[in-house]
C-alpha positions as CSV (number, residue, x, y, z in Angstrom):
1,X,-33.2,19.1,19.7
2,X,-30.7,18.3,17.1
3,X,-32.0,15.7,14.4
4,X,-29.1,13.3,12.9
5,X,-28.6,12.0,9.8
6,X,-30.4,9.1,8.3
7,X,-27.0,7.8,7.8
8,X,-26.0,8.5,11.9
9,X,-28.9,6.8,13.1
10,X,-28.7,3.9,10.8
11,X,-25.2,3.3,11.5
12,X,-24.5,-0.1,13.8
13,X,-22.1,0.0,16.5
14,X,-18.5,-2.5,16.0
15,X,-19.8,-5.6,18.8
16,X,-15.6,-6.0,19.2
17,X,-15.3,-2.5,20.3
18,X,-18.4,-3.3,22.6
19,X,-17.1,-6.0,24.6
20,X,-13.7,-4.5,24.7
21,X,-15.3,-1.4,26.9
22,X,-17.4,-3.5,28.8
23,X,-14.4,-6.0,29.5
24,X,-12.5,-2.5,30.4
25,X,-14.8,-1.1,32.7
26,X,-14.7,-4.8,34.9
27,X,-10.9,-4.8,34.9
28,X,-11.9,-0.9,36.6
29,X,-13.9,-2.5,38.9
30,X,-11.7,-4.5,39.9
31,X,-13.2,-7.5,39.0
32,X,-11.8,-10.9,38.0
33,X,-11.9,-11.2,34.3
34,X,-10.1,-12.5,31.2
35,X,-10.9,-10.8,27.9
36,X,-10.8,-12.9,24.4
37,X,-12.2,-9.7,22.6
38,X,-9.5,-7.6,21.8
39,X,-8.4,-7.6,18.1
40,X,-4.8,-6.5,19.3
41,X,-1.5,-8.1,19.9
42,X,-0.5,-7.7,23.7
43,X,3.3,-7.4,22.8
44,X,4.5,-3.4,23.0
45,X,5.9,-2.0,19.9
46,X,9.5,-3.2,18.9
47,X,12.0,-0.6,20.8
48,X,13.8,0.4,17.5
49,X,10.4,1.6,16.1
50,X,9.1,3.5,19.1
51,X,13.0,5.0,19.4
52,X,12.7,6.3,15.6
53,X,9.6,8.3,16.1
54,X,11.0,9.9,19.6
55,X,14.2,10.6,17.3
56,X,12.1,12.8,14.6
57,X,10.1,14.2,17.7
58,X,13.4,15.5,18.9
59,X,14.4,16.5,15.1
60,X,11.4,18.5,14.8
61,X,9.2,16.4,13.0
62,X,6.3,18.3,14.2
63,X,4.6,19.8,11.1
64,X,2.4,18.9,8.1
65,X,3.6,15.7,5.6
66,X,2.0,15.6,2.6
67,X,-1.7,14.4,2.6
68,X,-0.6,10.7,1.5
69,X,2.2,10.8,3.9
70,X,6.1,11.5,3.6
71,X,7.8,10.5,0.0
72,X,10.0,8.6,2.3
73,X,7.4,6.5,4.1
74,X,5.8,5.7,1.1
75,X,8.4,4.8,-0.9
76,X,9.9,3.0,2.3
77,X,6.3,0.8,1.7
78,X,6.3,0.7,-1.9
79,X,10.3,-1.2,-1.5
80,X,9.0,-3.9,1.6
81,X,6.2,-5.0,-1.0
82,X,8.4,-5.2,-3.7
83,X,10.9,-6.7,-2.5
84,X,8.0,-9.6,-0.4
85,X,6.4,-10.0,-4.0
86,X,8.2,-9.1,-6.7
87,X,6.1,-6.6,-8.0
88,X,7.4,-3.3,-9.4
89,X,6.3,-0.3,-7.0
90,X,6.9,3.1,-6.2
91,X,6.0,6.0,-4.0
92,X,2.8,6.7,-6.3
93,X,1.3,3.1,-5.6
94,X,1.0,3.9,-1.8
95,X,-1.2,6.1,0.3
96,X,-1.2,5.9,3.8
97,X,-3.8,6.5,6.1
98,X,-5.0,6.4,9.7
99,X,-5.4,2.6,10.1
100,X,-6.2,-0.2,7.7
101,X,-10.5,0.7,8.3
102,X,-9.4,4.6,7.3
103,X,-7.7,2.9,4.0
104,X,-10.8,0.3,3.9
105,X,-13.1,3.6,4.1
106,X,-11.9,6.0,1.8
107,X,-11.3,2.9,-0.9
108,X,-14.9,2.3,-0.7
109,X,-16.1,6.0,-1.1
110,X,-13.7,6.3,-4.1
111,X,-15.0,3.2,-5.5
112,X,-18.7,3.0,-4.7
113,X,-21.3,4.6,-6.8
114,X,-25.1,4.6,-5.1
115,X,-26.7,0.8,-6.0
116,X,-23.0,-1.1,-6.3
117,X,-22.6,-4.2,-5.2
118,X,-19.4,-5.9,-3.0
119,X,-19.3,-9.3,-2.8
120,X,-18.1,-10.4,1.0
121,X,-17.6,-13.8,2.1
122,X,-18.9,-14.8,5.6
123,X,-18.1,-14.6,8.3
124,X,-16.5,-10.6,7.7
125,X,-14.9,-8.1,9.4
126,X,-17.9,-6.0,11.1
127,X,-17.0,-2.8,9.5
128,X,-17.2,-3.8,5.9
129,X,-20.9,-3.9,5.1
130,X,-20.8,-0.5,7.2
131,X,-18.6,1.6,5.2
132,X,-19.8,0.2,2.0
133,X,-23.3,1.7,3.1
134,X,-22.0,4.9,4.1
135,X,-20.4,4.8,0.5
136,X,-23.9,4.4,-0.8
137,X,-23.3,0.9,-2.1
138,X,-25.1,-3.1,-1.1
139,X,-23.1,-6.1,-0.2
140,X,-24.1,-9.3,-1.2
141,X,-22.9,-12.0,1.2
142,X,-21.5,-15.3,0.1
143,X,-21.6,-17.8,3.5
144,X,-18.6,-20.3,4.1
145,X,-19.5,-22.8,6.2
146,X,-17.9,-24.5,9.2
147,X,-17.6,-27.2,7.6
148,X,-15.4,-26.5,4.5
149,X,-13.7,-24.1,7.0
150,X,-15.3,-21.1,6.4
151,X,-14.1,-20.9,2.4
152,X,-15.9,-19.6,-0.4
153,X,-15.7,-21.8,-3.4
154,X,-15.6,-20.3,-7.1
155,X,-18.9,-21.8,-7.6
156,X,-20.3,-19.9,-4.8
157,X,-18.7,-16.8,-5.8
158,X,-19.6,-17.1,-9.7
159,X,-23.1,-17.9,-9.1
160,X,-23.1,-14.6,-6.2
161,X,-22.1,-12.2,-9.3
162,X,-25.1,-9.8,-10.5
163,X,-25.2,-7.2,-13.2
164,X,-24.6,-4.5,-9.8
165,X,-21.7,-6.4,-8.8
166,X,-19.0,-4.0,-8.8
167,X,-16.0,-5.5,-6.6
168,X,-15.0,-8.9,-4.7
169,X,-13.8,-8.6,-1.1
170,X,-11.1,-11.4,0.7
171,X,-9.5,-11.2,3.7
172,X,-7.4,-14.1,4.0
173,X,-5.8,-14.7,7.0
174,X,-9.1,-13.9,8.1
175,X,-11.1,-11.8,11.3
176,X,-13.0,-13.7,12.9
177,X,-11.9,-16.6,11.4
178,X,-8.3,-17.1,11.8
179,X,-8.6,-19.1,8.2
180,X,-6.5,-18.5,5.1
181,X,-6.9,-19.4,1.9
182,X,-4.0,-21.4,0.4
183,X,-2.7,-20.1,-3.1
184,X,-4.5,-22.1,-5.3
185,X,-8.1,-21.6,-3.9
186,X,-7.5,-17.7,-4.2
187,X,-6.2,-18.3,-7.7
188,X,-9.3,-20.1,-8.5
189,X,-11.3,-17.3,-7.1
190,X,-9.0,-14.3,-8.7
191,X,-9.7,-15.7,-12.1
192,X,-13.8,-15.9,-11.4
193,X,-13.4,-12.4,-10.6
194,X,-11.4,-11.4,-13.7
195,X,-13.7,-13.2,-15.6
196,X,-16.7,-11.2,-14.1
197,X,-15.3,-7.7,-14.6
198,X,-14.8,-7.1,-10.6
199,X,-12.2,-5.1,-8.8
200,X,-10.4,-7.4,-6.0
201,X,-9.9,-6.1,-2.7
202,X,-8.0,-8.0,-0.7
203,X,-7.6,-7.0,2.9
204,X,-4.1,-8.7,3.6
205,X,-3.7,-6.8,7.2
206,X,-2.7,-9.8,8.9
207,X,-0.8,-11.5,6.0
208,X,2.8,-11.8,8.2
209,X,0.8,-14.1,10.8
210,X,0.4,-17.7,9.4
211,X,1.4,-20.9,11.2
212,X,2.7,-24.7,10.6
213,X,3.5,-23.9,7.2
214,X,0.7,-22.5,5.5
215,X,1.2,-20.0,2.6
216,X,-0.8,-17.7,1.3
217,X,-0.7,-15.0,-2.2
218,X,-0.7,-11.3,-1.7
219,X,-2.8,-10.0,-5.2
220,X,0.3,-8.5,-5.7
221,X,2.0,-11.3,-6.3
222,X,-0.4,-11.6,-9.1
223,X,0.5,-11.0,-13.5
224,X,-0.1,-7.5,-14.5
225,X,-3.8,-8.0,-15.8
226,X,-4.9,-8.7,-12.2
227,X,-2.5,-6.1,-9.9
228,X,-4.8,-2.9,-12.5
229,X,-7.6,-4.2,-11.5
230,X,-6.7,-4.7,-7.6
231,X,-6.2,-3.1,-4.6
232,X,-4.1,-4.4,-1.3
233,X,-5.3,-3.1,2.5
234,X,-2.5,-3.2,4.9
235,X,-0.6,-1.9,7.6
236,X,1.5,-1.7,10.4
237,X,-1.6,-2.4,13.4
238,X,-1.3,-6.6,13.8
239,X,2.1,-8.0,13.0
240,X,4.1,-4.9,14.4
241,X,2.0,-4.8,17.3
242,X,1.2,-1.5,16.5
243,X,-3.0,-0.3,16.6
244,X,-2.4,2.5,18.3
245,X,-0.2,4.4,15.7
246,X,-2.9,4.2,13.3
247,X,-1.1,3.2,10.3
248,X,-2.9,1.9,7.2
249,X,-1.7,1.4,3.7
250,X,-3.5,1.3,0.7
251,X,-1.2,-0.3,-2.3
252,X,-2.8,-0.2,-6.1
253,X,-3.1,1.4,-9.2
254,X,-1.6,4.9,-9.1
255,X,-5.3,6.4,-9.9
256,X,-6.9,4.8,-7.2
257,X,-4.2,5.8,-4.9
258,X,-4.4,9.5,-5.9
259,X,-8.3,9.8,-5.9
260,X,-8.1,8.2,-2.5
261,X,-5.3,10.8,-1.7
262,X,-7.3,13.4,-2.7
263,X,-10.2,12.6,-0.8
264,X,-7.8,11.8,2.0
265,X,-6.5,15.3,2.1
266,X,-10.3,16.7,2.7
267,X,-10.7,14.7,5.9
268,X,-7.9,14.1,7.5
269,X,-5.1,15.1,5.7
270,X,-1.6,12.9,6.6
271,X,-1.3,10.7,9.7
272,X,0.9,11.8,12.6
273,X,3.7,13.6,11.2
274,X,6.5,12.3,13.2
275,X,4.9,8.2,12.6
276,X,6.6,8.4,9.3
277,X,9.6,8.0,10.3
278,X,8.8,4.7,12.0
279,X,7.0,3.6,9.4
280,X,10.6,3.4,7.5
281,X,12.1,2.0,10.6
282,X,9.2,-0.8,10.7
283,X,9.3,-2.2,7.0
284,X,13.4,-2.0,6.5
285,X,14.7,-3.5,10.2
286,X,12.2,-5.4,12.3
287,X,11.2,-8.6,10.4
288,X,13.2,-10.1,12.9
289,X,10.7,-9.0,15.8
290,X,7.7,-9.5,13.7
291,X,9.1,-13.1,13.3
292,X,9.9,-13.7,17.2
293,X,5.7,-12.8,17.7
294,X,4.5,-14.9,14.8
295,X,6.2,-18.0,16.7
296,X,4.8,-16.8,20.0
297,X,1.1,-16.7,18.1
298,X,1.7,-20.3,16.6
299,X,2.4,-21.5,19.7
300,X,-0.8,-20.1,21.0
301,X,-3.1,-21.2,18.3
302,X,-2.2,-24.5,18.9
303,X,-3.2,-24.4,22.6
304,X,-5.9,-22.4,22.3
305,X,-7.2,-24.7,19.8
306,X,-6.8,-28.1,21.2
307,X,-8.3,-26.5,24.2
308,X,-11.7,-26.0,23.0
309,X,-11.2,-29.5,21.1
310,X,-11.9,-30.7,24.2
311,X,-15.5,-29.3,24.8
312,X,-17.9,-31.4,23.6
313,X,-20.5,-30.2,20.6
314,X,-18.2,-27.1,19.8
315,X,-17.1,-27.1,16.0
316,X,-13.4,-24.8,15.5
317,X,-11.6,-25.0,12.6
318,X,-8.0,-24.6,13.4
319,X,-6.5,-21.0,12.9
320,X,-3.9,-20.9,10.2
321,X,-3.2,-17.4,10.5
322,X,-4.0,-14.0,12.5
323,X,-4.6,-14.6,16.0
324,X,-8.5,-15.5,16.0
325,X,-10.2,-18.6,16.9
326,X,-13.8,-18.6,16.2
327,X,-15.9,-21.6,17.8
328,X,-19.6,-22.9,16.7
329,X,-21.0,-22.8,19.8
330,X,-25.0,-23.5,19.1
331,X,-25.1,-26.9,20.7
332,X,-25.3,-24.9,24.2
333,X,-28.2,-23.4,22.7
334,X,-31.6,-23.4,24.5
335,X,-29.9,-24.3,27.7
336,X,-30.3,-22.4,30.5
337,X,-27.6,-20.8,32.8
338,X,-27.3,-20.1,36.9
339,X,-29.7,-16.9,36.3
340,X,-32.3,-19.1,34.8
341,X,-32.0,-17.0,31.8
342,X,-32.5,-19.7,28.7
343,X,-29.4,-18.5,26.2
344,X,-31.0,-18.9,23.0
345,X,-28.3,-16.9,20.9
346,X,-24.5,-16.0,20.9
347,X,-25.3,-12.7,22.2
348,X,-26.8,-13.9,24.8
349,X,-24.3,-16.6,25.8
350,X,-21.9,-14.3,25.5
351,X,-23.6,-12.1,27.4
352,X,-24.2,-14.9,30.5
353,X,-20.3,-16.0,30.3
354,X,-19.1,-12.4,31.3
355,X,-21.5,-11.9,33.7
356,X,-21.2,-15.3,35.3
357,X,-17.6,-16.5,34.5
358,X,-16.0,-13.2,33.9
359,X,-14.8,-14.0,30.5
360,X,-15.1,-11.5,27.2
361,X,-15.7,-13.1,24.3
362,X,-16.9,-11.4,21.1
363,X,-20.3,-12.4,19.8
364,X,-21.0,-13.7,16.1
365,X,-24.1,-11.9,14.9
366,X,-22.2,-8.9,14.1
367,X,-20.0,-11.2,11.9
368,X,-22.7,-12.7,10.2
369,X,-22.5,-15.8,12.0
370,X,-24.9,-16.4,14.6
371,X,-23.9,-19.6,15.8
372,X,-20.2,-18.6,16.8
373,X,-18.3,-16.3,19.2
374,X,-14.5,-15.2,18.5
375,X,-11.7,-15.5,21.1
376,X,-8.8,-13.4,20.1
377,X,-5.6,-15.6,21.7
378,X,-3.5,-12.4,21.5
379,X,-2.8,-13.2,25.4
380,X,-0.7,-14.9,27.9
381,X,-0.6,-19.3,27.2
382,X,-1.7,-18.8,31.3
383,X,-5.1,-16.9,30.3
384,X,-6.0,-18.7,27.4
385,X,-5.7,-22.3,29.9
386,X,-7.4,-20.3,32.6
387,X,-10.3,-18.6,30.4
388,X,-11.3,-21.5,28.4
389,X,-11.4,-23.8,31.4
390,X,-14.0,-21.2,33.0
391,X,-15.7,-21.4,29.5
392,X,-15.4,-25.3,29.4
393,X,-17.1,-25.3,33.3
394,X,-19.4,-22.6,32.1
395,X,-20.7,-24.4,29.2
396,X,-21.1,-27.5,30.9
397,X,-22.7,-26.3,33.5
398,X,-25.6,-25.2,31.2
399,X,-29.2,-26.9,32.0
């Protein structure tokens, strides 16, 4: 019998990718449900995109790129940033990779020596305390509450900082959260984090989704001082409705960029050849259609929101950004459901409301946040009205 790797068998499972199979294999069976878990737009990718990959198909585009992908691509990225932040960039400030979690992964293992720390505000992406252990480093978590929205404060963060503390993770609009941190409480928490000696990583991925107004800062948007000491995650996955291309961008410091290219070009070497080209395509012509979804997500974070405003004793800050609403939903804890199973946990009540009322929601423990579950409103306005009234009836129908 083979034996694995401590680091195989230690290795937890992403809960979103979880409920997203199970949810699958009910659809298969034909059964009547409405998924919340996915962390993916439901619009197709914008035509002129898809049409410029088929063109360099066509031209031939078939062969190896170089490892950080095409000059073109890159300095195709390196000109959108610049131009949305005024920063100066070029070709040798961008890597791209196989998804934003690719970029996330190799930035880690170019940055994390055995024992270092991050510091990662709660509730996080699941993958990030995973890939900092596989890079060999600890995270030290740093909890924002409910109640002041799920926000670090610089107190928090300055009294989180130990003499292992090596970087500072934000991820603002956020997953689960659908929270963004306006500019002035992510200045207040850059400067804590010059002032420390950390590296900022700021996972801006969702950064073209924000709604009624809210602004937000890119690090890159930031003096000189702070951009060396910085790195942005990014990509084409959420506001080009494109995860299944599998681009990721990593934008920094040239070094950081080339170790991570190097150590890019022993795993995977460059993305799909002929994606380059619609990486160009994306960042240079289609604002317009990432704009015509934003609106469409607005729209729906306001109804999803004042939807489960109307259940009583669930807490949900109201999303300001990505496409994530992420309800307290504890109060229905200790009830029991129409098994007779007593939910004690949001696994479990998750667990019950697909089972029992065929809807998919996404479970907070693996977030760090036991008392929530996530509903992803990139759906139809028809099933978010129809899957949080079965959740409402669910809920209330709790003994």
């Amino acid at each position: 019998m083979i034996s694995l790797s401590d680091r195989a068998k230690n290795l937890n499972p992403s809960p979103t990718l979880a409920v997203t199979a199970l949810f699958k294999q009910m659809l298969r069976e034909g059964r009547d449900v409405i998924g919340f878990g996915a962390g993916e737009p439901d619009f197709d990718t914008p035509e002129g995109i898809k049409e410029a990959a088929i063109k360099a198909l066509r031209d031939g585009k078939t062969k190896y790129e170089p490892a950080p992908g095409s000059p073109d691509a890159r300095q195709a990225v390196a000109a959108d940033y610049s131009r949305r932040y005024g920063c100066p960039l070029g070709a040798e400030n961008v890597l791209i990779s196989c998804g934003g979690k690719h970029s996330l992964y190799l930035l880690f293992q170019c940055l994390f020596n055995p024992g270092d720390e991050l510091l990662l505000p709660t509730p996080y992406w699941v993958s990030y305390p995973e890939q900092v252990i596989l890079a060999g480093g600890t995270t030290r978590t740093i909890e924002g509450k409910v109640d002041n929205g799920f926000k670090i404060t610089p107190e928090q963060l300055r009294a989180a900082v130990s003499e292992k503390s090596r970087a500072f993770l934000i991820n603002s609009p956020g997953n689960p959260t659908g929270i963004t941190y306006t500019p002035e409480e992510l200045d207040a928490l850059v400067e804590v984090a010059m002032e420390a000696g950390l590296f900022i990583i700021s996972d801006e991925i969702y950064d073209r989704l924000l709604y009624n107004g809210q602004k937000t800062k890119s690090l890159l948007s930031y003096p000189e001082e702070v951009r060396k000491r910085s790195v942005v995650v990014n990509g084409l996955s959420k506001a080009f409705s494109m995860t299944g291309w599998r681009v990721g961008f990593t934008i920094g410091e040239a070094p950081v960029v080339k170790a991570m290219g190097e150590l890019q070009g022993q795993m995977t070497s460059n993305i799909c050849s002929f994606a380059m080209a619609a990486i160009k395509t994306a960042v240079e012509n289609h604002d317009e259609d990432v704009e015509k979804m934003r609106v469409q997500f607005e729209k729906r974070a306001e109804l999803i929101h004042g939807l489960l405003a109307e259940i009583p004793g669930l807490k949900c800050p109201r999303p300001t950004g990505a496409f994530y609403a992420f309800p307290d939903v504890s109060a229905y804890f200790g009830k029991t459901d129409a098994a007779g199973k007593t939910l004690n946990t949001a696994q479990e009540l998750a667990t019950s409301l697909l089972e029992q009322a065929g809807v998919a929601v996404v479970p907070g423990e693996g977030f760090e946040a036991p008392n929530h579950v996530r509903l992803s409103f990139a759906t139809d306005p028809d099933s978010i009205k129809k899957g949080v009234t079965r959740i409402k009836e669910f809920l209330l129908g709790l003994n």
